[in-house]
C-alpha positions in Angstrom: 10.4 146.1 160.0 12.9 146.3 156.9 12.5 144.4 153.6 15.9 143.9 151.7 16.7 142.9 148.1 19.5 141.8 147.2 20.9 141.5 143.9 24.1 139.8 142.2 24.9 143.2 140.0 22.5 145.8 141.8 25.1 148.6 140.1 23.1 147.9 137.3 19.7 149.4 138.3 19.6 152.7 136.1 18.2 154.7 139.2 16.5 154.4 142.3 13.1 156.2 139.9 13.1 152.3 138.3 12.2 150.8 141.7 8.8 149.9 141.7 8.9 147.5 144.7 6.8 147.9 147.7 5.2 146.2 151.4 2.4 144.9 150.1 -0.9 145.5 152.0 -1.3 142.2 153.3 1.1 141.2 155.8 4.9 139.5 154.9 4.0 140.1 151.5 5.8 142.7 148.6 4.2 144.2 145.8 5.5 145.4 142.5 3.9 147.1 140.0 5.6 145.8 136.6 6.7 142.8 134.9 9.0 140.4 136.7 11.7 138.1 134.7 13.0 135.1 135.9 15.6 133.4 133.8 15.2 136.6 131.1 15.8 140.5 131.2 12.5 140.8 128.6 9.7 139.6 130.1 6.4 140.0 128.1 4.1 139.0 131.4 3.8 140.2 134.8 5.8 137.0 135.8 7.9 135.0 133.1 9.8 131.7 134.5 12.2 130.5 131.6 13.2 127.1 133.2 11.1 124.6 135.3 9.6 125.6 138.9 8.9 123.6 141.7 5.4 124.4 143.6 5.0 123.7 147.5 1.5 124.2 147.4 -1.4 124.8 145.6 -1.8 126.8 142.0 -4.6 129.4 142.7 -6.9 130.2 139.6 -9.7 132.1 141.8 -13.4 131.9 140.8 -15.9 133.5 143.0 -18.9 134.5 142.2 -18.8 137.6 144.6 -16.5 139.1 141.7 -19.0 138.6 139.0 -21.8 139.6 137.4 -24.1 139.2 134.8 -23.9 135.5 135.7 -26.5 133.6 133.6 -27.6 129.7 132.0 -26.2 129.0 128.2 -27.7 126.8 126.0 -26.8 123.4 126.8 -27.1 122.0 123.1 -25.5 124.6 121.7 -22.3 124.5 124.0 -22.2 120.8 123.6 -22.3 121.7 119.3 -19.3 124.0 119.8 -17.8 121.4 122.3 -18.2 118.9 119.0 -16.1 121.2 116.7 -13.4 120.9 118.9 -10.3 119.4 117.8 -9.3 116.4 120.4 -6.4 114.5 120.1 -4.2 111.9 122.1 -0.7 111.9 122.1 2.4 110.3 123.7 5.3 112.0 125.4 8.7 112.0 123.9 10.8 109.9 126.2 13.6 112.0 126.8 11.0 115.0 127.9 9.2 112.5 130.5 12.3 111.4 132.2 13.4 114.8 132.5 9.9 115.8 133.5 10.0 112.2 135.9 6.9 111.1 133.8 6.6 107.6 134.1 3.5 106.9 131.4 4.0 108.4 128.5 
């Protein structure tokens, strides 16, 4: 089984050296080691989108505790004391950004 790229000006990969693109060890998936640039040539991420992006599915942030350690209980009353300091604000959208963004309450 083959993977292909394609790109709209590949003559302008420097050398074959700069290709860091591989199968990825999970199946149907591709792996590179570097920063990828959507929308920009200087990406300061390992993924930068510059423009909006549409999700069909979920966001995954994952949080298991079989990847940490040293897991313990804080103080309560002194969480809910930094909590305090915190700076809360409310805010309204600009309309032109919610009906761009298809925000109806603003």
């Amino acid at each position: 089984q083959k993977i292909f790229f394609q790109a709209s000006n590949p003559g302008q990969f420097e050398n074959d050296s700069d290709v860091l693109w591989q199968r990825g060890h999970v199946p149907e998936t591709i792996a590179y080691h570097g920063r990828v640039g959507i929308n920009t040539d200087a990406p300061d991420k390992a993924l930068v989108v510059c423009g909006n992006v549409k999700v069909m599915g979920r966001v995954m942030h994952p949080s298991d505790s079989r990847a940490k350690q040293n897991i313990r209980e804080v103080d309560t009353n002194e969480q809910l004391r930094r909590i305090a300091q915190m700076r809360l604000v409310e805010y309204d959208y600009k309309p032109e950004f919610a009906s761009v963004m298809g925000i109806k309450d603003t």
